[in-house]
C-alpha positions in Angstrom: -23.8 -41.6 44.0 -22.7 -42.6 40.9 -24.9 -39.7 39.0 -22.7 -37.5 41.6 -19.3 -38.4 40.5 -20.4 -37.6 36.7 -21.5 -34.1 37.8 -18.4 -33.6 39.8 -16.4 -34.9 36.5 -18.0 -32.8 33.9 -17.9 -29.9 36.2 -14.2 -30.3 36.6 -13.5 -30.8 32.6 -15.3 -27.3 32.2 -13.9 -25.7 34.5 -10.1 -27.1 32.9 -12.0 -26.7 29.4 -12.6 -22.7 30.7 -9.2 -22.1 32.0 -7.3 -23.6 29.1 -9.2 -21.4 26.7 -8.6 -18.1 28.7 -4.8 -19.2 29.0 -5.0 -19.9 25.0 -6.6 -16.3 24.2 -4.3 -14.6 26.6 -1.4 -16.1 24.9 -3.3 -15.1 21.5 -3.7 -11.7 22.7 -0.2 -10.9 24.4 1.1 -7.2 23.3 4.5 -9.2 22.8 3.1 -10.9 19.7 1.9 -7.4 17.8 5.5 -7.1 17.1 6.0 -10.7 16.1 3.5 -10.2 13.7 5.1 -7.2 12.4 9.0 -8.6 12.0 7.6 -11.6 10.3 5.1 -9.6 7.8 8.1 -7.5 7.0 10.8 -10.1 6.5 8.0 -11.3 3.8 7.6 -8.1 2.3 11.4 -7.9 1.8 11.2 -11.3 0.2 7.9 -10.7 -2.1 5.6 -12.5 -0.6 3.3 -9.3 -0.3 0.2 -11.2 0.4 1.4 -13.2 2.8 3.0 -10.2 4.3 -0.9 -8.6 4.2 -1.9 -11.3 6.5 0.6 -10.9 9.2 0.3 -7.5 8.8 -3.1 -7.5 8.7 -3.0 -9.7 12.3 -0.6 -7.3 13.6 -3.0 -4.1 13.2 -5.4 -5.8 14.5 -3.7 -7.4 17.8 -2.2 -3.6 18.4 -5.9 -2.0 18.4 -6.7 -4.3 21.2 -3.0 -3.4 23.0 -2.8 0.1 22.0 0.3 0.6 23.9 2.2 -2.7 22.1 4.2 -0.4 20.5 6.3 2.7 20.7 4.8 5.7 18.5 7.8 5.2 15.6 6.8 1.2 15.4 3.3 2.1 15.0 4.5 4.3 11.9 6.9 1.7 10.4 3.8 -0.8 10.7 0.8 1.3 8.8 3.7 2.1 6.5 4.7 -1.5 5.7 1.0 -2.1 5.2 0.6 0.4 3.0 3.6 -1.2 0.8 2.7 -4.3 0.9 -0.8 -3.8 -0.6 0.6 -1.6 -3.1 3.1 -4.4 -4.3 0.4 -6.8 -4.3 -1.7 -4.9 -6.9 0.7 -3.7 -9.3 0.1 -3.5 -13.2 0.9 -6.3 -15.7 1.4 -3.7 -18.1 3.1 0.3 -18.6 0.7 3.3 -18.3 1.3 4.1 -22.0 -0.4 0.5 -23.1 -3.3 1.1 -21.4 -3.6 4.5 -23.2 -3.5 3.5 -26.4 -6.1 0.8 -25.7 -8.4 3.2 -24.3 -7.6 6.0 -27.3 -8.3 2.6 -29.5 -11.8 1.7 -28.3 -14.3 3.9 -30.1 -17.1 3.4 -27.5 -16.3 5.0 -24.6 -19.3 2.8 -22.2 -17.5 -0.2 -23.6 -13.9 1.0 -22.7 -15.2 2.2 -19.1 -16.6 -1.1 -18.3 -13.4 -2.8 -19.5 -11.1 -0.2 -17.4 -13.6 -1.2 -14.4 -13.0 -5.0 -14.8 -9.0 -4.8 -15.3 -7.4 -1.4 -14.3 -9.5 0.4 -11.7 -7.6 0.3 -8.5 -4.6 -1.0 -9.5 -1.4 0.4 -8.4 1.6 1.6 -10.3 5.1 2.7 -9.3 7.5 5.7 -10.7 10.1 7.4 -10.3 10.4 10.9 -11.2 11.4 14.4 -10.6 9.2 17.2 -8.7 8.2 20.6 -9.8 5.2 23.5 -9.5 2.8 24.0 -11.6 1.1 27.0 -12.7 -1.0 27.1 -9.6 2.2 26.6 -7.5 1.0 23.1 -6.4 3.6 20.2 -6.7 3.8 17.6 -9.3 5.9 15.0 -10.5 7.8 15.7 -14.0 6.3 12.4 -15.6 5.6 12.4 -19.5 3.3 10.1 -20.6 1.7 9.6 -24.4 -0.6 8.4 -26.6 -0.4 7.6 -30.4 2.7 10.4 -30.0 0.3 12.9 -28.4 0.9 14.1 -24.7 -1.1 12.5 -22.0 -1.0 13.5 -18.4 -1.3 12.0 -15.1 -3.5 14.4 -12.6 -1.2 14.4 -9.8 -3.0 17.4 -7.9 -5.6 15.1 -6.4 -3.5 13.0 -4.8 -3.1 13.7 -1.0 0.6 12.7 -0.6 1.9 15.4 -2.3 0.5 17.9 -0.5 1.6 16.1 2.9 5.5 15.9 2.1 5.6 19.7 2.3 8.2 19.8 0.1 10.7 23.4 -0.5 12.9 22.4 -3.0 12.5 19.9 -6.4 12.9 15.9 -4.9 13.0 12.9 -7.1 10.2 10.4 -5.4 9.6 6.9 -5.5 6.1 6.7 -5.1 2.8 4.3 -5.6 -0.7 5.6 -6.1 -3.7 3.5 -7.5 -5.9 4.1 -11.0 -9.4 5.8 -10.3 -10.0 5.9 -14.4 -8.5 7.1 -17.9 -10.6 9.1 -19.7 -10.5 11.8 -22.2 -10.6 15.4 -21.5 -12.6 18.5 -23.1 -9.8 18.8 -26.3 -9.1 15.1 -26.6 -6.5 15.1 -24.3 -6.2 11.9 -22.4 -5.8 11.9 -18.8 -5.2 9.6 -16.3 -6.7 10.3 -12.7 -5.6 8.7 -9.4 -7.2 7.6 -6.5 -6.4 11.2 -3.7 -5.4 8.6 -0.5 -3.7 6.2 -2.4 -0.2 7.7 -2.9 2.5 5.7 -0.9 6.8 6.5 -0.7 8.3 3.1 -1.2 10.7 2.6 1.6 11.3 -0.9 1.6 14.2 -1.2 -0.8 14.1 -5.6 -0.4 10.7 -5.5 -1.5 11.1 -3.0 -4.2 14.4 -5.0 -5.8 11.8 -8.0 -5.9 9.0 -6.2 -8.6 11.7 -4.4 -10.9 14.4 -6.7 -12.8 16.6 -3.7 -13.8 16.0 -1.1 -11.1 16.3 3.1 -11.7 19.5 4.8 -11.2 19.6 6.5 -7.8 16.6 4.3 -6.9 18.4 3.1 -3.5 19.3 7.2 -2.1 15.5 8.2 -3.0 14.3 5.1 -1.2 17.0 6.4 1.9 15.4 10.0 2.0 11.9 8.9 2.2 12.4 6.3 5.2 13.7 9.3 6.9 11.1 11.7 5.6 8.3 8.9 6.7 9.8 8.3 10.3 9.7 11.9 11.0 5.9 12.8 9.7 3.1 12.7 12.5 
């Protein structure tokens, strides 16, 4: 009889055990709490926090690929987009483009300068400002000089997928990330610095762009304006 009871008893608790757990993971996995995650992993991205802002983000991504309809088709948008940012902010240089120029025109051996690139510089991002204009092949490109021991470098901006995206008709000035695939020399000695093609992003979080600059750009907060707006509006 007694042998009974315990049955009865620890068939009960698992039962309760059973329920509480599906009630737990249904409160886990509520579409309400997608955009919880988001509005708190932006809030952080506007304060700087960028990877904790990746985690909540991250969570939020994932949560909305289990609830695909948790929300509307612009929130969806503003939520890749945010993601986008915050991992860009979270890798950004120590150090301008121009310094890590003139320590790869310094290094005579160019294995030895490819595995340092590799261990400190490939993949990180950068940000800048600048001005857009065709080139010679009628593709767009930013109007950024860059040198090296007072010789011309260039950035290879035709790669890199987001320009040809923004469908632009007329010369913009863009705030915009992209990441370092490598800096290497070109046939004729000039040195050029190549991008990773899907890792352009328009910065349109103007809190967490004020956090990584201590004396901003002129104009910086329009630019920032335009590209929201160009962003909420692509596909």
């Amino acid at each position: 009889m007694l042998a009974g009871a315990l049955v009865l008893a620890v068939g009960a608790f698992t039962v309760i055990f059973q329920l509480s757990k599906k009630q737990n993971s249904s409160l886990t996995d509520d579409p309400k709490s997608v955009g919880q995650l988001m509005a708190a992993g932006k809030k952080l991205l506007g304060q700087g926090r960028f990877h904790d802002a990746i985690r909540e983000l991250d969570e939020a991504i994932s949560l909305r690929e289990k609830h695909p309809n948790a929300l509307s088709a612009a929130d969806r948008k503003t939520l890749i987009q945010d993601h986008r940012q915050a991992h860009l902010f979270s890798d950004l240089l120590n150090e301008p483009l121009e310094d890590i120029l003139f320590q790869a025109a310094a290094e005579p051996d160019d294995r030895e300068w490819q595995a340092v690139f590799s261990d400190r510089f490939k993949g990180k991002s950068f940000i800048i400002l600048a001005g857009t204009r065709r080139d010679n092949s009628n593709h767009w490109m930013l109007d950024y000089d860059v040198f090296v021991r007072d010789k011309r470098a260039r950035i290879d901006w035709e790669n890199l997928h987001l320009l040809r995206e923004l469908h632009l008709d007329q010369p913009q000035r863009l705030l915009l990330g992209a990441r370092l695939a490598n800096v290497e020399p070109e046939i004729g000695g000039t040195w050029v610095i190549r991008l990773e093609p899907d890792s352009g992003v328009l910065i349109t979080d103007p809190e967490a762009f004020s956090t990584v600059l201590s004396v901003p750009p002129e104009g910086w907060e329009q630019v920032i304006k335009r590209q929201a707006d160009w962003v909420a509006e692509m596909p």
